[in-house]
SELUM-314366 format. One record per atom (N, C-alpha, C): residue in one letter; x, y, z. Coordinates in steps of 0.001 Angstrom, whole numbers, padded with zeros to 6 digits, always signed. Layout:
<pts>
aXYZ...
</pts>
This chain:
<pts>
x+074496-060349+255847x+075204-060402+254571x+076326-061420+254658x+076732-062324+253953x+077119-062892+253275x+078773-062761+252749x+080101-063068+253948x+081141-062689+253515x+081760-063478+253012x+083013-063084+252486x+084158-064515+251841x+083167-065465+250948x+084019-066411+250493x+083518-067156+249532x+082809-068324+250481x+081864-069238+250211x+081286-069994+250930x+080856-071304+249700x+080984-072178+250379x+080021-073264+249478x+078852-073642+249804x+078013-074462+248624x+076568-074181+248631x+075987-074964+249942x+076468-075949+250342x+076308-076764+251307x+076605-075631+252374x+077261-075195+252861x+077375-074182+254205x+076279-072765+253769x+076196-072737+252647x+075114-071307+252353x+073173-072274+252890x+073247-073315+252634x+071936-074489+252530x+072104-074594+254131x+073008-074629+255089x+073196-074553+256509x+072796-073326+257188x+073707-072170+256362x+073270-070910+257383x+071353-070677+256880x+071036-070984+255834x+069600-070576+255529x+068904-071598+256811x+069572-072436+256551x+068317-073272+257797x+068374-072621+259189x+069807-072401+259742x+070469-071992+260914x+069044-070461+261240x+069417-069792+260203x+068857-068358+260390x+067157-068985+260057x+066921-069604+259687x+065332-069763+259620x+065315-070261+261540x+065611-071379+261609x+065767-071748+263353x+065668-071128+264635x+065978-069746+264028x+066396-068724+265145x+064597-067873+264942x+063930-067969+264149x+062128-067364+264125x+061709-068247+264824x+062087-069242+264999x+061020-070185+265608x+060359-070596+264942x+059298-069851+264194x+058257-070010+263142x+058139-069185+261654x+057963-069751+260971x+058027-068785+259965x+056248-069286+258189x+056391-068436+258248x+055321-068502+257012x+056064-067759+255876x+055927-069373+254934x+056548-068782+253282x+055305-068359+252495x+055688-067387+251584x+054898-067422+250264x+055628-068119+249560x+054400-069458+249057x+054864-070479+248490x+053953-070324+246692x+054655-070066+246003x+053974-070869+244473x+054564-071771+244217x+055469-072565+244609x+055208-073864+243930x+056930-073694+242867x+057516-072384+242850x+058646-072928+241712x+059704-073151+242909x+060633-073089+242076x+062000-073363+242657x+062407-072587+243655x+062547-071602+243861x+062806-070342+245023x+061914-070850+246039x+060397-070390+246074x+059707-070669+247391x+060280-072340+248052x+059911-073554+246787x+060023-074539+247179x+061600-074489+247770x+062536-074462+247450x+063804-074291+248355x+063578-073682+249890x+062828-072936+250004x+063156-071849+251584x+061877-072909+251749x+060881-073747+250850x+059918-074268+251910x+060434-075622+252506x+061458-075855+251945x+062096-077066+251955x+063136-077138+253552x+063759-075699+253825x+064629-075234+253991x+064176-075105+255588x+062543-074125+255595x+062002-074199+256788x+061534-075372+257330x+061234-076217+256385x+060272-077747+257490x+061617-078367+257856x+062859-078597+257266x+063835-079406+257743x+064595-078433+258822x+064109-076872+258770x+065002-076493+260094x+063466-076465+261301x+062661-076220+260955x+061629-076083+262175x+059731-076845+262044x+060299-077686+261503x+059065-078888+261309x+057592-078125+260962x+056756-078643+261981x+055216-078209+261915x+055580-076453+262273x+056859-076058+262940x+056531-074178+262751x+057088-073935+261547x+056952-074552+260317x+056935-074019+259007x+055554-073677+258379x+055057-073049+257719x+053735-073036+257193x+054058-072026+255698x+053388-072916+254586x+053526-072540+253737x+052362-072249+252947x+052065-071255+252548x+050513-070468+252148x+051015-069827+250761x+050119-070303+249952x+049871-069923+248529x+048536-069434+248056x+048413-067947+247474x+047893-067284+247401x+046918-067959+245703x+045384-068193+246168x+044788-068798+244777x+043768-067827+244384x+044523-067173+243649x+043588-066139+242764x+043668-065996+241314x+042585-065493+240466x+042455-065346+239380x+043981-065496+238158x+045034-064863+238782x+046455-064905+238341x+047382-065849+238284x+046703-067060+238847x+047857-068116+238923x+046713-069128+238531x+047592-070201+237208x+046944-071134+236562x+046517-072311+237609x+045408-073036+237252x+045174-074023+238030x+046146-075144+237716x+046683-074630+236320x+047820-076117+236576x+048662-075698+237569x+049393-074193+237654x+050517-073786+239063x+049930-074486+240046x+048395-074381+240527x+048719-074350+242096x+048325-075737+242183x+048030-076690+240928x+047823-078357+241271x+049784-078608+241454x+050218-078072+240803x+051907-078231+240634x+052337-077571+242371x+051781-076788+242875x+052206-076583+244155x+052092-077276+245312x+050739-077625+244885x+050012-078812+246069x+050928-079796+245963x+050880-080302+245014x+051914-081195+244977x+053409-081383+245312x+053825-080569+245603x+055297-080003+245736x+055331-080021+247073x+053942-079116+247718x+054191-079047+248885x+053881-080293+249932x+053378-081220+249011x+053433-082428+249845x+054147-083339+249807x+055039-083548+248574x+056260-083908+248703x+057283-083654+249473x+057202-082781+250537x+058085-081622+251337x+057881-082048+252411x+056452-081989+252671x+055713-082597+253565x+055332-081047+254367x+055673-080012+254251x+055270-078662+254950x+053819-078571+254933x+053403-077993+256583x+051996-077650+256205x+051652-076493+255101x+050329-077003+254310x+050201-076171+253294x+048653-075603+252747x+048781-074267+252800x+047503-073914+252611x+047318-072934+252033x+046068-072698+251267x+045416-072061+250473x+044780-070617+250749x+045016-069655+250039x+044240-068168+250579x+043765-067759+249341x+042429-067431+249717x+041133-066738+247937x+041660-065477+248309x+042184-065466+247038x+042133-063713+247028x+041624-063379+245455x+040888-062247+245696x+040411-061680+244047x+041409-060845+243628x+042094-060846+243024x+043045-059863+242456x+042801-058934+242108x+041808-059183+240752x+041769-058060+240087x+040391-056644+240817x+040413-056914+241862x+039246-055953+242209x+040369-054817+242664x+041794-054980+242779x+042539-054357+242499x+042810-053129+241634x+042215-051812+241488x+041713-051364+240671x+043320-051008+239879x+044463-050808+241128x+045511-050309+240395x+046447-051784+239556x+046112-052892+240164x+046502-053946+239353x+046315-054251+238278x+044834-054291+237843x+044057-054341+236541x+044435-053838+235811x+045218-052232+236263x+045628-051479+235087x+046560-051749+234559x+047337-052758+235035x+048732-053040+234366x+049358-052456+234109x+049889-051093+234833x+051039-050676+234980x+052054-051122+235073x+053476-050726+234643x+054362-051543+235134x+055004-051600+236714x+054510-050754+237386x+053944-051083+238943x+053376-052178+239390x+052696-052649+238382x+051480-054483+238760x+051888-054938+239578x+052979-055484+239775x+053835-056337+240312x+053886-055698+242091x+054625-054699+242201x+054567-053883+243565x+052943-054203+244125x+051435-053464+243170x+050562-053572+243865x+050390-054998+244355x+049786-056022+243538x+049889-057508+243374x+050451-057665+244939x+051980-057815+244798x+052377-058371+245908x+052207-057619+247445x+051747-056560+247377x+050923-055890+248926x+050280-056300+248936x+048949-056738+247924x+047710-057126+248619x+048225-058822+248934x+048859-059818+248196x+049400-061163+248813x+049850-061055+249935x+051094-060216+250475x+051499-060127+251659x+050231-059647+252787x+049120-058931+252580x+048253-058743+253504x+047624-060003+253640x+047054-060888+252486x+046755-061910+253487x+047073-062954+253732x+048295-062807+253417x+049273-064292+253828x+049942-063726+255401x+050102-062579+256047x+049806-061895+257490x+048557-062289+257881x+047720-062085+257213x+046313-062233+258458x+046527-063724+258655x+046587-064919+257286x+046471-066370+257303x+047659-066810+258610x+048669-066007+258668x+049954-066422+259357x+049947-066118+260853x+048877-064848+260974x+048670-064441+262117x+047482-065944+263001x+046787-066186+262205x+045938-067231+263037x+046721-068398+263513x+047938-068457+263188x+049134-069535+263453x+050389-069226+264802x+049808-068253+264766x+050874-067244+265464x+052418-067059+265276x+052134-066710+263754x+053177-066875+263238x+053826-065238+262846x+054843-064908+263216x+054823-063112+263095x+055825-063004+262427x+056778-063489+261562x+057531-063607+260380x+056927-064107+259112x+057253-063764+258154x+056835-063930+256687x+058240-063948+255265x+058397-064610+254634x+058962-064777+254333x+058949-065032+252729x+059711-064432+252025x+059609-065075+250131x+060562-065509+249646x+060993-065893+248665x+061886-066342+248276x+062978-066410+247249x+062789-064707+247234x+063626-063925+246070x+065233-064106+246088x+066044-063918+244921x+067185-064429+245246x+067912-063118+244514x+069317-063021+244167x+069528-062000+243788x+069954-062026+242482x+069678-062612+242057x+069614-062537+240550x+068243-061860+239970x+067398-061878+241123x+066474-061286+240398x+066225-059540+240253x+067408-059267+241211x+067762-057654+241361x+067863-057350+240169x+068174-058235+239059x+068660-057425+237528x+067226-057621+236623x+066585-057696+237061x+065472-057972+236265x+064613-056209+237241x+063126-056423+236339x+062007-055653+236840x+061341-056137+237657x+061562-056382+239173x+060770-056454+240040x+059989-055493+241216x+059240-055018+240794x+058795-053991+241621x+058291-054467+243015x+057867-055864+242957x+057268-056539+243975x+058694-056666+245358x+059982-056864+244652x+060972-056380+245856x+061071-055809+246754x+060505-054948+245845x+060053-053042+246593x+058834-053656+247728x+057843-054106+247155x+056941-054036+248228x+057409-054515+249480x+058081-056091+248968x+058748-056613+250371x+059517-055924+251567x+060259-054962+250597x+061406-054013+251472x+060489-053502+252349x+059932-052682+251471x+058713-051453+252623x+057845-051703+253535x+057750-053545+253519x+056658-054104+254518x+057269-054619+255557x+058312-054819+255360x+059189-055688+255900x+059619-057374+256449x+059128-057663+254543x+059508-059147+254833x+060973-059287+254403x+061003-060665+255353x+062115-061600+255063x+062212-061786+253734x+063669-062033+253230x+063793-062723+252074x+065430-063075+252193x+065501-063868+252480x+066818-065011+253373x+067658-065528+252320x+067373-065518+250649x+067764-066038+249906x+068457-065099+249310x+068234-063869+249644x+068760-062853+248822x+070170-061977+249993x+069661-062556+251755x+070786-062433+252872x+072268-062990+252306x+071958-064336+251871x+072956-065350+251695x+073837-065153+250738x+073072-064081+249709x+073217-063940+248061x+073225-065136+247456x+072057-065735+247857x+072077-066689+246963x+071102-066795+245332x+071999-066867+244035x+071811-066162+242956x+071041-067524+242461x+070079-067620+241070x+069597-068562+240792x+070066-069654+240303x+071319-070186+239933x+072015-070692+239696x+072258-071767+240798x+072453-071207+242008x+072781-071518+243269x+071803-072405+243842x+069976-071064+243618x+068855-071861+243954x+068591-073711+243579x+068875-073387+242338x+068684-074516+241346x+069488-075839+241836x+070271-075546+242031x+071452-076604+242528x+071477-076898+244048x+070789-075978+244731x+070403-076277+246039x+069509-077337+245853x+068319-077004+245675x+067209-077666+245439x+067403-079054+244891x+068165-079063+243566x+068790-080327+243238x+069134-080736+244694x+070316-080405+245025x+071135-081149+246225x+069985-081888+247107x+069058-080796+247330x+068111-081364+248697x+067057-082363+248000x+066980-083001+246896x+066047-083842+246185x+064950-083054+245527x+064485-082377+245233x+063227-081224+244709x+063159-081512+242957x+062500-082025+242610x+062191-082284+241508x+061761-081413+241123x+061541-080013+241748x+061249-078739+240590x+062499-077972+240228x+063737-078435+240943x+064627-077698+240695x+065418-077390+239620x+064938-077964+238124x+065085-077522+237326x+063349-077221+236196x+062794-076632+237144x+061412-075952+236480x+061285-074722+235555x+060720-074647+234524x+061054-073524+233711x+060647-072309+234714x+061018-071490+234996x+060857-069856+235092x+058912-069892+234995x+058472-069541+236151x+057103-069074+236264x+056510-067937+236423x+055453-066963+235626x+055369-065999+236177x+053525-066121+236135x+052899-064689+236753x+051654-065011+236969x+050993-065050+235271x+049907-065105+235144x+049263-064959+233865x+048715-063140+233551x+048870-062531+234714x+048782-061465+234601x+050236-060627+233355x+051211-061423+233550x+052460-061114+233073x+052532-061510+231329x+051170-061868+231092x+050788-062237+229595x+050294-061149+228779x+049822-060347+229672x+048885-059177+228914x+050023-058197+228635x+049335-057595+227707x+050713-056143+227397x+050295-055433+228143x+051709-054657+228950x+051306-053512+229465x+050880-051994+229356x+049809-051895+230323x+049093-051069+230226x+047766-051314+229520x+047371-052277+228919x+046131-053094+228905x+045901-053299+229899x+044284-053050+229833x+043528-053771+231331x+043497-055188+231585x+043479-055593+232962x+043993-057294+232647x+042248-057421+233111x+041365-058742+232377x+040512-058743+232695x+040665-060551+232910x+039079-061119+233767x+039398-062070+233855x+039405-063109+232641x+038725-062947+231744x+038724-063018+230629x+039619-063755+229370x+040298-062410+229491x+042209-062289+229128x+042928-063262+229828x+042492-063555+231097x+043231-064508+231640x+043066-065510+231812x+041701-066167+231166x+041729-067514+230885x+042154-067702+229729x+041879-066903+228848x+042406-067182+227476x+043791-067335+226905x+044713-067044+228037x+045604-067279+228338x+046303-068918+228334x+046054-068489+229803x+045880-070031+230674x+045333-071140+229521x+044151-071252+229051x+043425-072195+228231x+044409-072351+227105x+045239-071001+226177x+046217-071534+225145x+047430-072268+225687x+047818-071545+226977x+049091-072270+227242x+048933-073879+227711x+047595-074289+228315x+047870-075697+228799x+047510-076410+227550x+047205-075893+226270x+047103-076601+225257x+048436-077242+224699x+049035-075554+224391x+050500-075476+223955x+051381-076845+225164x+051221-076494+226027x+052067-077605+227020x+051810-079032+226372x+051120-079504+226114x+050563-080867+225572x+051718-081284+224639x+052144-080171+224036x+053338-080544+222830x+054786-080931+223411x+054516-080481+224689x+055874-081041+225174x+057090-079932+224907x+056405-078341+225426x+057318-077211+224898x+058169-076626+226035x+057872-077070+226860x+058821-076364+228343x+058312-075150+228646x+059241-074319+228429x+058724-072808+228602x+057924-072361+227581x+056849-071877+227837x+056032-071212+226992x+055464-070107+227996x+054900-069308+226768x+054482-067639+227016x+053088-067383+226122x+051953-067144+226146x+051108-066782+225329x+050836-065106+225629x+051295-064121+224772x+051734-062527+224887x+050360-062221+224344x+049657-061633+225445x+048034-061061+224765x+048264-059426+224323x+047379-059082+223212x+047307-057633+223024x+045972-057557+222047x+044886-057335+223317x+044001-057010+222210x+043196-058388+222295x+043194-058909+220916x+042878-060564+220969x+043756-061242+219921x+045139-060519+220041x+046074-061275+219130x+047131-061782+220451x+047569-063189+220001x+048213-064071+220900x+049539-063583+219966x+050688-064147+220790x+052012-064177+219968x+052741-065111+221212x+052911-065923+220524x+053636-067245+221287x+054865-067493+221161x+055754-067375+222619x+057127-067370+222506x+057642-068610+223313x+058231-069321+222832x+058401-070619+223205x+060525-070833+222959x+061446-071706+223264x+062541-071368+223663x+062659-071585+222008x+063987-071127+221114x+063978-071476+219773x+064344-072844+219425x+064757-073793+220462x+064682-075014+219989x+063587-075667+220027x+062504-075357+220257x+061229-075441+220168x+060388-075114+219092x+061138-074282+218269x+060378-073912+216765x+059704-074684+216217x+060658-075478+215801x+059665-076843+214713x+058895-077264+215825x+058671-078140+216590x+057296-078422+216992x+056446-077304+216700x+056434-076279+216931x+055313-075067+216703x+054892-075131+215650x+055884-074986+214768x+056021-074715+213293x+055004-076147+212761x+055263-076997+213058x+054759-078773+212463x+053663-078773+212905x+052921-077959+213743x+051557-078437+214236x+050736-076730+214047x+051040-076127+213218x+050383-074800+213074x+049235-074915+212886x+048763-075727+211479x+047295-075429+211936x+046160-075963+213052x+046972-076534+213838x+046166-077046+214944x+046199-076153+216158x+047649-075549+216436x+047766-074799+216783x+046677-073130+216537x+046601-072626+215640x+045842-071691+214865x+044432-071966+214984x+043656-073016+214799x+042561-073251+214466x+041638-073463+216573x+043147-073912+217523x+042564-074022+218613x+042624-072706+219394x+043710-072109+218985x+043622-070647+219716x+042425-069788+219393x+042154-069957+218238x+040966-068957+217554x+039374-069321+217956x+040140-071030+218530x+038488-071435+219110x+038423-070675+220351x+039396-070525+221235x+039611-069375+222262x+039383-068340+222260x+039641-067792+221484x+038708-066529+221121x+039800-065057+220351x+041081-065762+220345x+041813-065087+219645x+041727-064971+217915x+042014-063835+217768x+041367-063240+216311x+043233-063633+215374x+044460-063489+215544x+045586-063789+215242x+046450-064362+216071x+046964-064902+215277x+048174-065676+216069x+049362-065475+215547x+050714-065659+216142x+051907-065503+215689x+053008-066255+216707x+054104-066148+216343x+055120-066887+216700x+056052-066241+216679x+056607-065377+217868x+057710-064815+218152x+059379-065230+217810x+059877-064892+216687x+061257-065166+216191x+062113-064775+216754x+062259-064386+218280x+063628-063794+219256x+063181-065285+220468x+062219-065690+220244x+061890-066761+221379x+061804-066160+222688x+061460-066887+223411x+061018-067198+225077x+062355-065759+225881x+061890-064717+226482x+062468-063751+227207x+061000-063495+228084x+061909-063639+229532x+061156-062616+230338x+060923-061485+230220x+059845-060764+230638x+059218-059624+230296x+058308-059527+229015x+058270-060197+228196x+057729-059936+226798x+056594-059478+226741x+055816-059218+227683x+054563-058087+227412x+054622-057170+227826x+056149-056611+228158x+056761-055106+228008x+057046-054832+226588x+057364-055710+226170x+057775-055152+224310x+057081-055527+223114x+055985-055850+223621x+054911-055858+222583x+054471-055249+221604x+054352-055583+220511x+054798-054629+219124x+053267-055290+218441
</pts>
């Protein structure tokens, strides 16, 4: 823990310092700002014993993990890929608001086995503590398994992340907020694979407009698209193109969320 006041430059020191002391370490890497910081963090404190493994399953868009690959070779960390099926997950599928907890046990199992062929016996994510105020159940899993999470030792809050990352050159470090596509469906709907292209397929449309953060909120086969509110008018100016391509997707309504872009929004699905 993390005493007295410190600056970000000596907090960006002790993270490397304390990564140095594993010897080796394996991140769970997606590709945003958090992982990429601690992946950044491990290759400049312990070179080739960094290894960074990103989990490619049904839940994460193929634009994320082309955006990761990429990231992670800008870094230059070794970087690699693990198939996992998610949803055979029977308690995931259900979308409980648990998802998250199951989800991240079965990632941490095989980003251990992938880490173990490295001989690598630390694991590591890249949660920070800002995210304590949010719903993360997946925290939980980390606690109980007992991974690392070095970002959250330091207290280092997202604010902090962001500006780290800046500091160290990371061109994702100001990336909108990522979550899986599983986090589209309302909860307690079954997430099918389905649902989750139809997803994925509206949002890399929507991206084309040049919207930043976007959200496509499934329920059913009605979309509701929450995008930041300075983003309105573009939405608004291209509706029926908008409308006419979602429905080629296979959505039956569409709408446009008037509170805009909040995490969680397929908790409050109305």
């Amino acid at each position: 823990m993390v005493k007295g006041i410190m600056t970000l430059a000596e907090k960006i020191h002790l993270l490397r310092k304390a990564i140095r002391k594993k010897g080796k370490l394996a991140v769970g890497f997606s590709g945003g700002v958090d992982s990429s910081l601690l992946a950044r963090a491990a290759y400049d404190a312990i070179g080739s014993g960094a290894l960074a493994i990103t989990i490619d399953s049904e839940l994460l868009s193929r634009r994320e993990l082309a955006a990761a690959k990429k990231t992670a070779e800008l870094i230059g960390v070794h970087h690699v890929f693990v198939k996992s099926h998610a949803l055979k997950n029977r308690h995931l599928a259900a979308n409980s608001l648990q998802r998250c907890y199951h989800c991240k046990r079965d990632d941490i199992a095989l980003i251990a086995a992938e880490a173990k062929k490295e001989h690598i016996k630390c694991i590591a994510f890249g949660a920070n503590i800002s995210d304590l105020s949010e719903h993360r159940p997946g925290i939980r899993a980390c606690e109980e398994l007992h991974i690392w999470q070095p970002l959250m030792d330091l207290q280092f809050t997202k604010e902090e992340v962001r500006r780290a990352a800046k500091m160290l050159g990371l061109p994702v470090w100001d990336k909108p907020a990522t979550a899986c596509l599983a986090s589209r469906v309302m909860t307690g709907e079954k997430i099918t694979g389905r649902k989750l292209k139809m997803v994925e397929e509206a949002e890399d449309f929507l991206h084309t407009y040049g919207l930043g953060q976007v959200r496509v909120r499934l329920s059913g086969k009605s979309a509701r698209i929450e995008v930041e509110q300075g983003n309105f008018e573009k939405v608004v100016s291209r509706v029926a193109d908008i409308v006419s391509t979602l429905k080629r997707i296979g959505f039956t309504t569409v709408s446009l969320d008037l509170e805009g872009y909040r995490p969680g929004g397929a908790n409050i699905f109305k």
